[in-house]
Each structure stands twice: as C-alpha cells, then as structure tokens.
C-alpha positions as CSV (number, residue, x, y, z in Angstrom):
1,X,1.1,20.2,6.6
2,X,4.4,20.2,8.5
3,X,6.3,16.6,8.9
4,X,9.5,15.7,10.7
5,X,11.9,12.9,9.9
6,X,11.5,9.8,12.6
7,X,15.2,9.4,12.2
8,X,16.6,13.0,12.9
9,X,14.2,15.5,14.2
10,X,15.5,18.4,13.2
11,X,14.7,18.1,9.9
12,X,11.2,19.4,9.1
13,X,9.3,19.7,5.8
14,X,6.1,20.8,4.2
15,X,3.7,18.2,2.2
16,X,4.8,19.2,-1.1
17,X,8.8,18.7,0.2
18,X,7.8,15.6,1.5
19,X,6.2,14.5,-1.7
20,X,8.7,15.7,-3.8
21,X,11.8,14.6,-1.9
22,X,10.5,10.5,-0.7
23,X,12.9,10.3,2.3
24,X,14.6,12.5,4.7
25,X,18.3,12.4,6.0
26,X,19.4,8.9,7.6
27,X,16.8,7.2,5.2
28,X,14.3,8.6,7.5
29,X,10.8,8.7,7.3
30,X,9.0,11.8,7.4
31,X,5.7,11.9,9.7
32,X,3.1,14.9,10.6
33,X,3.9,16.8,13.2
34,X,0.0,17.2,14.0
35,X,-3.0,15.2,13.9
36,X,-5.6,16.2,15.5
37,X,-9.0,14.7,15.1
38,X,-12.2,15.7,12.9
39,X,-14.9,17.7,14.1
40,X,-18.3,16.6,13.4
41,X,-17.7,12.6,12.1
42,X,-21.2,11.8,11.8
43,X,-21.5,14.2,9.2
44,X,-18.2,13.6,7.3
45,X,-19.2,10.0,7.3
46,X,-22.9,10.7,5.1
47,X,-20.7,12.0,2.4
48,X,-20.1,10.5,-0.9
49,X,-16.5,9.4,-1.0
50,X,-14.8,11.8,-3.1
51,X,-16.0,14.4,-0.9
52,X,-15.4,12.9,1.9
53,X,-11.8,11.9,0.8
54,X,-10.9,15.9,-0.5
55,X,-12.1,16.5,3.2
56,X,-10.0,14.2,5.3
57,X,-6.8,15.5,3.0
58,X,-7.4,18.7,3.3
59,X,-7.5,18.4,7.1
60,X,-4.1,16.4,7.0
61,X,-2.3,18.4,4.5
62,X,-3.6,22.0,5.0
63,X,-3.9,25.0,2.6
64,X,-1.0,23.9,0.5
65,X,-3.6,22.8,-2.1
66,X,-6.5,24.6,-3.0
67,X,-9.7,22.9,-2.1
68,X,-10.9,23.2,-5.8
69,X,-7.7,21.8,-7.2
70,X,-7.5,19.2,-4.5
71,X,-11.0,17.9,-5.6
72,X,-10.1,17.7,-8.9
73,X,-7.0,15.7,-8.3
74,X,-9.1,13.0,-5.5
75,X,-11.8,13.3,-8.7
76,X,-9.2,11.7,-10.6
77,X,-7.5,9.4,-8.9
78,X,-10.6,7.9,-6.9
79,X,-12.4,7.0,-10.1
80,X,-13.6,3.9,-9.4
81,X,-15.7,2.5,-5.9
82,X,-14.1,0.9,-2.5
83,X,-17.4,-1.5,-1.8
84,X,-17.9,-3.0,1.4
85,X,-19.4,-6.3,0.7
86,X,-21.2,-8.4,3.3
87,X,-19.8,-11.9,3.7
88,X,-22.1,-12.7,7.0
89,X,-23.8,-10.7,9.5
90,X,-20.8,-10.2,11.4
91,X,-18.2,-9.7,8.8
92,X,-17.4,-7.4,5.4
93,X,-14.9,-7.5,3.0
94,X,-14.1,-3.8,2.0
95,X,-12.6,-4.4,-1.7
96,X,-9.8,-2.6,-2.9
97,X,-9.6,-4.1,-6.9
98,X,-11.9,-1.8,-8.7
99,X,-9.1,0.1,-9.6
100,X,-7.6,0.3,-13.2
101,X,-4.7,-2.5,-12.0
102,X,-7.0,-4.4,-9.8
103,X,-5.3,-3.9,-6.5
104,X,-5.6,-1.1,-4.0
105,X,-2.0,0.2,-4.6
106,X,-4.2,2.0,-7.3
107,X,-5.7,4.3,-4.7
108,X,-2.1,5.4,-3.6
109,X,-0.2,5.6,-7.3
110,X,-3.1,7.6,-8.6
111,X,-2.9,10.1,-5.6
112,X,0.8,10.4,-5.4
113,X,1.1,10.8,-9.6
114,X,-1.6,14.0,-8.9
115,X,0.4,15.3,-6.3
116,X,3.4,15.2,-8.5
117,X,1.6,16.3,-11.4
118,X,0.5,19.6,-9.7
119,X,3.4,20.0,-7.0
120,X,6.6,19.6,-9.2
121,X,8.4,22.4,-10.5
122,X,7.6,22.9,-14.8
123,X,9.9,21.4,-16.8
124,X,12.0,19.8,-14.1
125,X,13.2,16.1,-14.4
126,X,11.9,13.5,-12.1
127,X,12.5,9.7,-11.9
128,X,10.0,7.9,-10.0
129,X,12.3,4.7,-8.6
130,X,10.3,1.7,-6.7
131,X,10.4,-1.7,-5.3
132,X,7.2,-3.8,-5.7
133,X,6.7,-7.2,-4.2
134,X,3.5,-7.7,-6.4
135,X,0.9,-4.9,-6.6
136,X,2.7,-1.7,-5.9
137,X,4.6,-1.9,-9.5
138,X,1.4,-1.8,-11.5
139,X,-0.3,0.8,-9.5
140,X,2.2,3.0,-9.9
141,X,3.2,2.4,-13.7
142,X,0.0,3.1,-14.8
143,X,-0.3,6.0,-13.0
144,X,2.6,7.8,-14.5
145,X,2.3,6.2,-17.6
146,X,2.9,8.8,-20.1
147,X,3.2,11.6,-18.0
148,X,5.7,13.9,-19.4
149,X,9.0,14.7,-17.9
150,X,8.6,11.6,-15.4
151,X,10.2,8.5,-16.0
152,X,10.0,5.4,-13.6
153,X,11.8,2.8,-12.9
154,X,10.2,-0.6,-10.9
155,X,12.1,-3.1,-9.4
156,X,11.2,-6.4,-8.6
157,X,12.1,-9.7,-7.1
158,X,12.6,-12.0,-10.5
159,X,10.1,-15.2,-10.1
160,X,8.8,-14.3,-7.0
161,X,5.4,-12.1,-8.1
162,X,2.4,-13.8,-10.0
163,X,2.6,-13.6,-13.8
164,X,0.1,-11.8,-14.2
165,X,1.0,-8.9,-11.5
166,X,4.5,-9.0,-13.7
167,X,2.8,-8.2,-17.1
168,X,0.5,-5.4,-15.7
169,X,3.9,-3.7,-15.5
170,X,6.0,-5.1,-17.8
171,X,4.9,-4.6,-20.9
172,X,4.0,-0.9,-21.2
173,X,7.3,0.6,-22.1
174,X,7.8,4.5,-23.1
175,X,8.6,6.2,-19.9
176,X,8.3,2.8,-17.5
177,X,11.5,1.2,-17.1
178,X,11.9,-2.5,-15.0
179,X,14.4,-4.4,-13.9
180,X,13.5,-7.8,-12.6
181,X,16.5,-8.5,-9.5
182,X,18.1,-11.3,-8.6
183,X,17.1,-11.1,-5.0
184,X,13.7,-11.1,-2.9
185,X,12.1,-7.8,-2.1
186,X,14.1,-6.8,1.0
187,X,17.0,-6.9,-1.9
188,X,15.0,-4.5,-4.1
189,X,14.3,-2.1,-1.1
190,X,17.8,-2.2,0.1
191,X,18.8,-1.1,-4.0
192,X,16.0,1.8,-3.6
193,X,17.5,3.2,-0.1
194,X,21.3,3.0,-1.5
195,X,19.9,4.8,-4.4
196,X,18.5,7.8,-2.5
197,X,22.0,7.6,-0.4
198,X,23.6,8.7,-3.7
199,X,23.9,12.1,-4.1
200,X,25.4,11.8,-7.2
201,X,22.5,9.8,-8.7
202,X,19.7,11.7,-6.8
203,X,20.7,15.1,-8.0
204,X,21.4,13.3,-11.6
205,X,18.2,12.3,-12.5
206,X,15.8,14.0,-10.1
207,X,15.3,10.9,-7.7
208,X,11.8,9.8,-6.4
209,X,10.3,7.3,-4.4
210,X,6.7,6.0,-5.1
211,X,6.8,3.3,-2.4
212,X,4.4,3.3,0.9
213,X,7.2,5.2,2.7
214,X,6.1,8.7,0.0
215,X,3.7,10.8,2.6
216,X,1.6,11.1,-1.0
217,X,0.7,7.5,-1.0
218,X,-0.1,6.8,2.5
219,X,-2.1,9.9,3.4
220,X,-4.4,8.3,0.1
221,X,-5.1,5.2,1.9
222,X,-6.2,7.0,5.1
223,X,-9.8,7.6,2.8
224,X,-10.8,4.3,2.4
225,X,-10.6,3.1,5.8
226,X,-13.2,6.2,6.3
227,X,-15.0,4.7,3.3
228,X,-15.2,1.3,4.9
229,X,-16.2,2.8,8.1
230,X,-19.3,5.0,6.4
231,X,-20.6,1.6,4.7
232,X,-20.9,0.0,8.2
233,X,-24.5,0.6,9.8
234,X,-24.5,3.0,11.8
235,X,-25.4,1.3,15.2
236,X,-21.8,-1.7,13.8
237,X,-19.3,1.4,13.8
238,X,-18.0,1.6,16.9
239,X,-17.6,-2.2,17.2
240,X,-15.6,-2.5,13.6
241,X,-12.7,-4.7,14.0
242,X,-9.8,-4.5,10.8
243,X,-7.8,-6.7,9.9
244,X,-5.1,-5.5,7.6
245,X,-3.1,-8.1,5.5
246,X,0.4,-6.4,6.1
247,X,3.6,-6.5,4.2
248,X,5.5,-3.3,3.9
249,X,2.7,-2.1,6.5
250,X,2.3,1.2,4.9
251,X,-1.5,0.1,4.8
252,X,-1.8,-0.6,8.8
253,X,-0.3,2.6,8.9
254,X,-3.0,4.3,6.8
255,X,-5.5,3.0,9.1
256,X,-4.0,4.2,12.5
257,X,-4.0,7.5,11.0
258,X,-7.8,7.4,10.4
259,X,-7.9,6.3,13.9
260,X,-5.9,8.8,15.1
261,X,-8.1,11.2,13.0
262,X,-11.0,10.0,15.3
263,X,-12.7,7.1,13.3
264,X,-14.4,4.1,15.5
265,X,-12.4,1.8,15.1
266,X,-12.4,-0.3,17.8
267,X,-8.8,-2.2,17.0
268,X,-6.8,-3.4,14.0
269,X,-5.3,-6.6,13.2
270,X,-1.8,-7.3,11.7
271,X,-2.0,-9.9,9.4
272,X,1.1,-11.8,7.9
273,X,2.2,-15.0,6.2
274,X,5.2,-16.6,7.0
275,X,7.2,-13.4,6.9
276,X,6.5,-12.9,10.7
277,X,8.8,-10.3,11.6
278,X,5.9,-7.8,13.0
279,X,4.2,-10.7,14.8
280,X,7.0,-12.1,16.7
281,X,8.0,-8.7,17.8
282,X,4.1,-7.8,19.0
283,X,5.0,-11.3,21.0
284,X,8.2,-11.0,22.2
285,X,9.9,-7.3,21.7
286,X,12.6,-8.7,20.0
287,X,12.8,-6.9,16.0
288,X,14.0,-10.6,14.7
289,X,13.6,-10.3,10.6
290,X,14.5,-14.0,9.1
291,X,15.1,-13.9,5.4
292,X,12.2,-13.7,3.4
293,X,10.1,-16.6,2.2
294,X,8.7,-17.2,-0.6
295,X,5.0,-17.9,-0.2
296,X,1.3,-17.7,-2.2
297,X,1.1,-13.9,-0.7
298,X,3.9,-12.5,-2.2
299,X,2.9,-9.3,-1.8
300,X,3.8,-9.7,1.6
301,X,6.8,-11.2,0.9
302,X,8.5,-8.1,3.4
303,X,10.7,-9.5,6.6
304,X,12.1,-5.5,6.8
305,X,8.5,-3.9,6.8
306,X,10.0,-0.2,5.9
307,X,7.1,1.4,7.0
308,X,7.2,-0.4,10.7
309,X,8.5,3.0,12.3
310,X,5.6,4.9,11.3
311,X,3.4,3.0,13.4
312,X,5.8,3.2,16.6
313,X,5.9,6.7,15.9
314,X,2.1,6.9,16.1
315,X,1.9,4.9,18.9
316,X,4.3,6.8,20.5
317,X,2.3,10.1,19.9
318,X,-1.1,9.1,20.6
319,X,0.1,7.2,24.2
320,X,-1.5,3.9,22.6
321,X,0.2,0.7,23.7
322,X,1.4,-1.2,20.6
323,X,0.2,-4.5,22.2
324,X,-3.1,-2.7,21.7
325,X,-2.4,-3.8,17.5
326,X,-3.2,-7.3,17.5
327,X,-1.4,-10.0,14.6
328,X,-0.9,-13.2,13.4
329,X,0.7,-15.2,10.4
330,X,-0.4,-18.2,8.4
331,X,1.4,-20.6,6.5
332,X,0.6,-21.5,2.9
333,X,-1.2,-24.5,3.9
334,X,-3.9,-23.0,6.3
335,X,-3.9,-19.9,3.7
336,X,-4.9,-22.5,1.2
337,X,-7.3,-24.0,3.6
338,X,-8.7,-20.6,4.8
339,X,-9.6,-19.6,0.9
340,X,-11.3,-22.8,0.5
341,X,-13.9,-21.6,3.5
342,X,-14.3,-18.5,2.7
343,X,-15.4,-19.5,-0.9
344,X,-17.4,-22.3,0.9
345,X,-19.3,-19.3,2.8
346,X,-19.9,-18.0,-0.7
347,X,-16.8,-15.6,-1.3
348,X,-14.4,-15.4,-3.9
349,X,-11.3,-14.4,-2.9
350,X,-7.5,-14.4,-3.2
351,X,-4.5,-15.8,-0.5
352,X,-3.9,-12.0,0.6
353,X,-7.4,-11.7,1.8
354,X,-8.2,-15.1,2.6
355,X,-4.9,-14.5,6.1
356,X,-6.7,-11.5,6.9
357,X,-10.2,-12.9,6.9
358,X,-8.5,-16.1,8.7
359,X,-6.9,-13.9,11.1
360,X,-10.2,-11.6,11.8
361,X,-12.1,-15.0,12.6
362,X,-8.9,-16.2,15.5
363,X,-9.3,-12.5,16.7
364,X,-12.5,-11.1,16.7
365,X,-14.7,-11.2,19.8
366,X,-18.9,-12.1,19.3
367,X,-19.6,-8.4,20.6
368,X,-17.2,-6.8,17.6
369,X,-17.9,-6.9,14.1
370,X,-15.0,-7.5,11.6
371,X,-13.8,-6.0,8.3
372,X,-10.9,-7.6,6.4
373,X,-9.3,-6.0,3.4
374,X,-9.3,-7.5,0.2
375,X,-5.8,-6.0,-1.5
376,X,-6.2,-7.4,-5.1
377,X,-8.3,-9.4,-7.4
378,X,-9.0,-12.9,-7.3
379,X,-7.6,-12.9,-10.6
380,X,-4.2,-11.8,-10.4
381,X,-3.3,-15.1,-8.6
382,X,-5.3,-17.2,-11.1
383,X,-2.7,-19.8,-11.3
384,X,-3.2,-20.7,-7.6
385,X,-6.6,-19.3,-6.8
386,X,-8.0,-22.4,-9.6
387,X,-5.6,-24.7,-8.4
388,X,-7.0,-24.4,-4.8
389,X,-10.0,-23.7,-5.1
390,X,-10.8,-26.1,-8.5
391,X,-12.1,-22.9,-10.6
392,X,-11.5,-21.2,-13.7
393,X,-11.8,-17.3,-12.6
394,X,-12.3,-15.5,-16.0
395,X,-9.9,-12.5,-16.6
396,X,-10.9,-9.2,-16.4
397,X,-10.5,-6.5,-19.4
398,X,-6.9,-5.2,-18.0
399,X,-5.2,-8.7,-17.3
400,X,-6.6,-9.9,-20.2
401,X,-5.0,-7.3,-22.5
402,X,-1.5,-7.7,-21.0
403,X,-1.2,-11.2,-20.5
404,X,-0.8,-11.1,-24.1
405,X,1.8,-8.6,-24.5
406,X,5.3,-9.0,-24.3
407,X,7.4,-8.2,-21.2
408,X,10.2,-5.8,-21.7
409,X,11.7,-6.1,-18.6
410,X,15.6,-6.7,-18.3
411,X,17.3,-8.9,-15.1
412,X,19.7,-7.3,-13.3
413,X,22.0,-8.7,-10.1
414,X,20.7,-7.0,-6.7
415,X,23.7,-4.4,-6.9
416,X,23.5,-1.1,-6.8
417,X,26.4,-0.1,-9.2
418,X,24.5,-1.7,-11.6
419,X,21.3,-0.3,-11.0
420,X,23.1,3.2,-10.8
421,X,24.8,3.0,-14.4
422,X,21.7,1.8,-15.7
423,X,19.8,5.0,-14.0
424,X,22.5,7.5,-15.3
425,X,22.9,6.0,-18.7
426,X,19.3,6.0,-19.9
C-alpha cells in the first residue's frame, strides 16, 4: 500500500510507515495513493465477516502482510459481531458496541494494536499518545493494555465525557497513562499535533498516534460498512442510505472508502450535534469552526474535525461532488426528543445514535432504505439515557467492573510544556 501526505505530496510512505509514524510532515495526513474497486462484490459480500474483512484489507494494503498473519490479526481484533438490527421495514441500526469497551472505536484500537504488534521493530520503544472525546480512549487503552514495550498516554477533556466512558480508561494503570485537560477536545488534539511537532519528544520516547487520523485505524472501519452492507437483503443494497453520526469524521471517512471500494451505497449522511462546523460548510463553503460545545454527544464534541481533509481528498479523487454527502445537526433538545421516538418505536438507544437515526428520517427518500450507526452502548450514557427516557438500563459486565474502581488519572492545564515534561520524565 503506498500513501501520500494531503499536505505535502512529495512525501510518500508504505502501510507499515504510515502505521508506525501517525502523521506526515506539515501535520499532514497520509492517504492511498490507489483505490481501485473489488472485483466480484456479490461474492465478497456471502462471506462471513472475518473473511470478508482479511479480504477488503488485503486489497487496500497489499502484500505487506501475509494473508495468513493478516487473518490471524483481523481474527483477533474482530472478536465480537457488528449486527444489523431491524428497527422498521425501511430502516436498521448496524451496532457497533459488542466490542470489549462497548463502542465501535474497539474495531479500530484492536486493529491498529495488531498492526503495531506485528509491524514495529523488536524491542523498540513506542508511546501510543491520543486525544478522546469519549469512546476512542477506552478502545484504545484496552487494546494495548499490557502490551510490552508500548506505553500510552490518553488525553481528555476534564468533565466533559460520561463517567462511565472516563472509568473504562481510567482506572487500568500499568502501561496506560491519562491526563484529564483543562480544555475541550479541540484543546487535547491541538496538545497531540504540538507533540508530534517536537522532534525532540518524538524521537524521545518513540511517538505514536492512535487517533482516527492513524491509516491502522481507519482502513479497520472500512469492514464494517461491508458488514452492514452484506446484512441488507439483497434486492435493499443498492438503495442503502447511511447516516454516520460524525465528530472527528474519521468514520464518514471509512465509509467513502468502502464506497470508493465499489460497495452500493447509494449516499451517506453527516450527522452532527451542535458542533456544526461540517454542516455549515456543506451549506455555505465557508470552513467556520465556533468553539466547541458542550452537549449529550460528547463524543462529537469536535468543531476542528481532523479527519475532514480525508474526505475532500477522496472527493477530489473519485470526481464526486461533496454536496453529493448530505448533513445535519441537532440540538440537545430534539436529540432528547428523537431518543424518546426511537425507543417509542421499540429501540433502545443512546443520543449519538438517536441524531443519526433523526437525521436519516429528515433525509431519506421513500424509494431508499436507511442504516444509521449506533457508536456506543446505551449504557455508557446511563446518567442521561434514564433521565430521558425514565429507565434504569442495567450495566453490562465491563462498566460494571470499572465503575467501581478508582480513577488514576491526573489534571493537567492544556499546555504542551507540560504535557512534554510529563512525557519525557516518566
């Protein structure tokens, strides 16, 4: 696999480069120089997933991995199902919980720990440093948890993710280090790009990036929009509407790329909160980010989406109009008032998927059938999922364990001095 970097050209990689070095020069994101689509997709889509998965990477990364190592490593990190549950005859939630940390960051921090795992040189430091605005922290905590000559350090917004997303993270110690940061998200992911700036810190302690901007993660989510797709019957395929709720937009960005790789997808739908920034640019072409709110989705708590040039890039390549990409944004109050229906039409869900399943019903024509993506479990946002909704959701096995354990988490001020003596004094 062979990847440029958006920002300067010139500077071309392999996968394993790309995996092992986060971003290129400029802060640049690096994309594939090729993506051509897959032969034969009736038959791709009748296989099981893991299968199906080891085939649509192998295609986008190459002969840089063995087939039989790459199936071991998709065997491991796609442990667990993607279902696609029908919510009416028209519409399906594809649910991307069943993962170890309940969210389906887990399908990306799995993939990207494998990668690493099999990629990085024996013996040879690396330190895994991320920003999470909710889910991504957890996914990819567990994920390296233990693994030896990694450690990792998460960074977070202090107060502004659930308590229960904050403990999945928080309490595990040994190699997982976090700092809570007195700051929203774009503050965190503004610490993370002056880190990888530093030469001096990057060469220090063998710097790493496990957000949605490492190639790793997001060439892991490409699988399950395939999965989604293969669940459909047959005849509903090439009518399949998504809608994608969006903050860093590394996910939309998955899903063009199994467009891209040829599966029918008729469209895809942006969906945001009150952090618009992607919205009111579809609108109006103006890139207009507003600081970011606070608001029940926080994992889309993102006004500087990072992964935003990707999918200009894309639609750049392919020819395709990005006014083709349709979005919208929903306050708290019609995200409370959106969860309520859906649970009234017999779903559970959370506020994440309750704007994309809004946002698919604004969107979606009668001759198109809709998928919207549910990102985490109900349970994760207990606190405001009963509140609304007048329920007690029971917790499952993993939040239940953690939500008793003590956080070991430390506050720090959203600057980087800090965060680099910390770094090169652990």
């Amino acid at each position: 696999m062979k990847l440029y970097n958006i920002k300067d050209n010139s500077e071309t990689i392999n996968f394993a480069g790309a995996v092992k070095q986060g971003l290129g020069r400029g802060q640049g994101l690096f994309f594939p120089e090729d993506i051509t689509p897959i032969a034969n997709l009736d038959a791709l889509l009748a296989l099981p997933f893991v299968p199906r998965s080891v085939a649509v990477l192998q295609h986008l990364i190459g002969d840089e991995i063995p087939e039989i190592t790459l199936t071991a490593m998709v065997e491991r990190a796609f442990a667990f199902p993607a279902p696609l549950v029908k919510v009416d005859d028209e519409t399906y939630a594809l649910e991307l919980f069943h993962g170890p940390t309940l969210a389906f960051k887990d399908f990306g921090g799995r993939f990207m720990a494998q990668c690493l795992a099999t990629l990085s040189e024996d013996g040879k430091k690396i330190t895994i440093l991320t920003a999470t605005s909710g889910d991504t922290g957890a996914a990819v905590a567990h994920a390296f948890y233990g693994l030896p000559n990694i450690d990792v350090v998460i960074l977070y917004p202090e107060g502004k993710i659930s308590p229960l997303q904050e403990k999945l993270f928080t309490t595990l110690g040994d190699n997982i280090t976090t700092y809570a940061v007195q700051g929203d998200f774009d503050d965190c992911q503004a610490l993370v790009k002056d880190a990888f700036d530093d030469e001096e810190l990057k060469t220090a302690v063998g710097l790493n990036s496990a957000n949605s901007i490492n190639i790793s993660r997001l060439v892991a989510q490409v699988c399950y929009y395939f999965e989604a797709v293969a669940q459909l019957p047959a005849e509903q395929r090439d009518k399949a509407v998504i809608a994608v709720p969006s903050g860093n937009f590394g996910n939309l960005t998955a899903g063009l790329i199994a467009k891209a790789l040829g599966l029918p997808v008729k469209r895809f739908i942006a969906a945001t909160n009150e952090n618009d920034t992607v919205p009111r640019y579809l609108q109006s072409g103006k890139w207009d980010p507003k600081r970011t709110v606070a608001t029940l989705s926080n994992a889309m708590d993102v006004s500087r989406p990072n992964n935003w040039p990707r999918v200009e890039e894309l639609c750049r390549v392919k020819g395709w109009e990005l006014s083709d990409i349709a979005s919208g944004a929903l306050s708290d109050k019609q995200t409370k008032d959106a969860l309520k229906r859906l649970y009234e039409h017999g779903y559970l869900c959370e506020p994440h998927g309750a704007i994309g399943w809004e946002l698919l019903n604004q969107e979606r024509t009668k001759d198109e059938v809709g998928i919207f993506l549910c990102t985490a479990h109900p349970a994760k946002f207990k606190e405001n999922v009963d509140e609304i909704l007048g329920q007690d959701i029971p917790l499952p096995a993993p939040l239940a364990k953690h939500i008793a354990m003590e956080s070991l988490s430390s506050v720090i001020p959203a600057d980087f001095a800090v965060l680099k003596e910390k770094m090169m004094n652990k």
